[in-house]
C-alpha positions in Angstrom: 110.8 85.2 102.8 109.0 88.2 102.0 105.4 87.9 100.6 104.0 90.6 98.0 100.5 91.4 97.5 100.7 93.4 94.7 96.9 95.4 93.6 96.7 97.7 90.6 95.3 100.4 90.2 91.8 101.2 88.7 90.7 99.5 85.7 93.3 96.9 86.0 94.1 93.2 87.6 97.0 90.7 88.7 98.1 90.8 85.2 99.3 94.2 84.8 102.3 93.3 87.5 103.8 90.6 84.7 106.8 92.5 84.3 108.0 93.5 88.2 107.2 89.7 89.0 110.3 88.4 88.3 112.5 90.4 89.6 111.2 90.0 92.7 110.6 85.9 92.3 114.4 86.3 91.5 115.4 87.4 95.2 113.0 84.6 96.5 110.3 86.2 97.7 106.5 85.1 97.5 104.4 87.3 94.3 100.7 87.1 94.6 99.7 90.2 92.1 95.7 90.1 93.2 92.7 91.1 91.0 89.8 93.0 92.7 86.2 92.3 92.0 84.7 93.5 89.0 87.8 93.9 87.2 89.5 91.9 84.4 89.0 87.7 85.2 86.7 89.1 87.6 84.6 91.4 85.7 80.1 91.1 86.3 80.8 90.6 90.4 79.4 93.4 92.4 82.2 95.4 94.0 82.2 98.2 96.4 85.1 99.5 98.2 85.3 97.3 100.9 84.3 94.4 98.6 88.0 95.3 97.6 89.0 95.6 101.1 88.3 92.6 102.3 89.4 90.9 98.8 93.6 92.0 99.9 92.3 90.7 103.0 90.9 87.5 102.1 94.0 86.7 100.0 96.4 87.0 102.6 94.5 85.0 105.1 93.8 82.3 102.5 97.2 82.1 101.3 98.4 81.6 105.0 100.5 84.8 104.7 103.2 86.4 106.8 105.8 88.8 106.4 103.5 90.8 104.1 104.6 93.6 101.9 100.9 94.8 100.4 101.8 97.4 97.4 98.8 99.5 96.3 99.1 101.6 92.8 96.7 104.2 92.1 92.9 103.6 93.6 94.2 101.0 95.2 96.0 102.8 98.0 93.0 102.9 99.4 91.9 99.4 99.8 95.4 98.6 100.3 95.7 101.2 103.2 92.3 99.7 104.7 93.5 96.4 104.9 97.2 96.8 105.9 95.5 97.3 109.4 93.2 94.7 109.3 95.9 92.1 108.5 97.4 93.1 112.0 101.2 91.2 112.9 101.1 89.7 109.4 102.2 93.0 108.0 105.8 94.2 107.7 105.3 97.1 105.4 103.1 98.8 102.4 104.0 100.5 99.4 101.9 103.1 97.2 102.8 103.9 94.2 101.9 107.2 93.1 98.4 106.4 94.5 95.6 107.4 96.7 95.3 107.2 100.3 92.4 106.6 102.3 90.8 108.9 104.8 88.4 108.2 107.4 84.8 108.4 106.1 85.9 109.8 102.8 85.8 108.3 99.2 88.1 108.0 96.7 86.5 111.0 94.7 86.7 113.1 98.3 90.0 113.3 96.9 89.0 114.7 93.1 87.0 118.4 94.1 87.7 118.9 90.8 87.4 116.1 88.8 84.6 114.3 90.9 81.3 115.8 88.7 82.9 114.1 85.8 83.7 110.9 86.9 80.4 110.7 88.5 78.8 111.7 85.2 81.0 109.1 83.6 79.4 106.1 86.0 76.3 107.2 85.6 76.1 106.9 81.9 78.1 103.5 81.7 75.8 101.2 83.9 77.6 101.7 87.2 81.2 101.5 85.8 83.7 104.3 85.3 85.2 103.8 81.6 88.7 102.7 81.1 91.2 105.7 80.4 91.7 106.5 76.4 95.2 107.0 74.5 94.7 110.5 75.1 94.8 109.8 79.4 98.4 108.0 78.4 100.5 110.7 76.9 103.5 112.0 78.4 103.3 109.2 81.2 106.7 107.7 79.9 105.3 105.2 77.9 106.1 104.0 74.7 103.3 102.7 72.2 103.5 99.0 72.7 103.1 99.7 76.5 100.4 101.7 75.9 98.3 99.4 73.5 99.0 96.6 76.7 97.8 99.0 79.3 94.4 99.8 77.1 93.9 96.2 75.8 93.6 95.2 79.2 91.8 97.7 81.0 88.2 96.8 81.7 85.6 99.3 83.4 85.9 99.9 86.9 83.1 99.8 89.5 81.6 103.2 90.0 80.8 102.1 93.9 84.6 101.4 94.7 85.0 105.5 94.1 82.3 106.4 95.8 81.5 104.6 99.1 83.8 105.4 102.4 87.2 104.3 103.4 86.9 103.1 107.4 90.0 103.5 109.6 90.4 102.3 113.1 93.7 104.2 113.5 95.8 106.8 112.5 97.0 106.0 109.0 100.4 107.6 109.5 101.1 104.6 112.0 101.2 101.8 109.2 105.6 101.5 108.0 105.1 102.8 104.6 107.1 104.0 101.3 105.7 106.0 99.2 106.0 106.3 95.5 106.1 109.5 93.5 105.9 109.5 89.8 107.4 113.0 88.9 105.5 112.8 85.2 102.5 112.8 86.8 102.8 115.5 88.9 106.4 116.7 90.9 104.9 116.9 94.4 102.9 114.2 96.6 99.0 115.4 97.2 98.4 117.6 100.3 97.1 114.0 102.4 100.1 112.2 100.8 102.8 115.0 102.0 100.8 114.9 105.6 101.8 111.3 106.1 105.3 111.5 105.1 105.5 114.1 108.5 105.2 110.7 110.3 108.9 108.9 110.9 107.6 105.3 109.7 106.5 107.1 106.2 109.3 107.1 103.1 109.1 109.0 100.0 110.5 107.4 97.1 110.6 109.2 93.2 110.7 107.6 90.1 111.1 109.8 86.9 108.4 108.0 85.0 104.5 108.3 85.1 101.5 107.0 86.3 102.0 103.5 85.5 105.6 102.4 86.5 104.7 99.3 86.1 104.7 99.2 82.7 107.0 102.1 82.0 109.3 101.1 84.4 109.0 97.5 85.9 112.2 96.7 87.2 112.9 100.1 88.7 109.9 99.5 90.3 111.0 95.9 91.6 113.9 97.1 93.2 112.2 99.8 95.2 109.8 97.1 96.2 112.8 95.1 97.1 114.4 98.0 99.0 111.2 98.1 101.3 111.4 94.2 102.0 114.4 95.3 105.0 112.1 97.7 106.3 110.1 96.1 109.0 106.9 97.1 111.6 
């Protein structure tokens, strides 16, 4: 049996994975969607990026885990990268969708030249937290208006630290057996780190024609690649 550890992306928790759970429940595998500190149930703790880190971490090792597929959406490629090393033989693969990846001794907004005096500005005017993404940050991501009003209803801020602080590698991160998942309405073409690691023969690249948020848009699409990844060992 195949155990999922499935994280969200930034401003969300274990609840946003609702509708890929039972697909994959379905083909008996184990489903532990995981909320990070800070965010949604967990909202008020502290959290910095390896705070989230060592929460994927924690949950496996709790839970007794083995035979882990650890799926990271958005931010949470990065934690999720983190710890797939961490968890050593109790990995058998990781899947990103459309998300970030983490690089030695850079953050998450290493990643953002662009975007990163913005998002900076953002924390610094909301407490320490980087405010949940508008209707506006939802258009043209391939999702209709009920999945929309579920994504924002549940979003909660997101903790400005996790963006900032450094991702910490012990190896290459182009060793771990990964798929990787491209939504094409968010952009046709994996970022320049992202098309980097799919040079390495244990990385996939998988495309879904939806955006951001497959999850929502497209959940069981989503499942199956998920399930596709289960045969696809270290």
């Amino acid at each position: 049996m195949t155990q999922f550890v499935l994280v969200a992306g930034a401003w969300l928790g274990a609840w946003a994975w609702r509708d890929v759970e039972p697909d994959l429940r379905a083909a008996g595998h184990g489903v532990h969607p995981l909320t990070l500190s800070g965010l949604a149930d967990r909202q008020g703790m502290a959290a910095g990026q390896q705070t989230h880190v060592q929460d994927i971490v924690d949950e496996v090792e709790r839970l007794g885990l083995h035979d882990v597929v650890l799926v990271g959406h958005s931010y949470s490629g990065i934690p999720v990268g983190q710890a797939a090393e961490r968890i050593g033989d109790r990995l058998a693969h990781v899947v990103l969708v459309d998300s970030d990846v983490p690089a030695d001794g850079e953050s998450f907004l290493s990643g953002w030249p662009d975007g990163r005096t913005g998002v900076e500005a953002a924390i610094a005017a909301n407490g320490g937290l980087w405010p949940p993404p508008t209707a506006a940050d939802c258009a043209d991501q391939g999702l209709g208006d009920e999945q929309i009003a579920r994504l924002l209803g549940g979003a909660t801020p997101h903790p400005g630290a996790t963006l900032t602080e450094p991702a910490t590698l012990a190896r290459p991160l182009g060793l771990l057996p990964a798929t990787y998942v491209k939504c094409l309405l968010d952009g046709p073409e994996p970022s320049p780190a992202v098309a980097g690691l799919l040079t390495s023969e244990r990385w996939k690249l998988v495309t879904l024609d939806t955006g951001h948020w497959p999850m929502f848009s497209q959940p069981r699409e989503l499942a199956r690649i998920l399930l596709d990844a289960t045969g696809r060992g270290v």
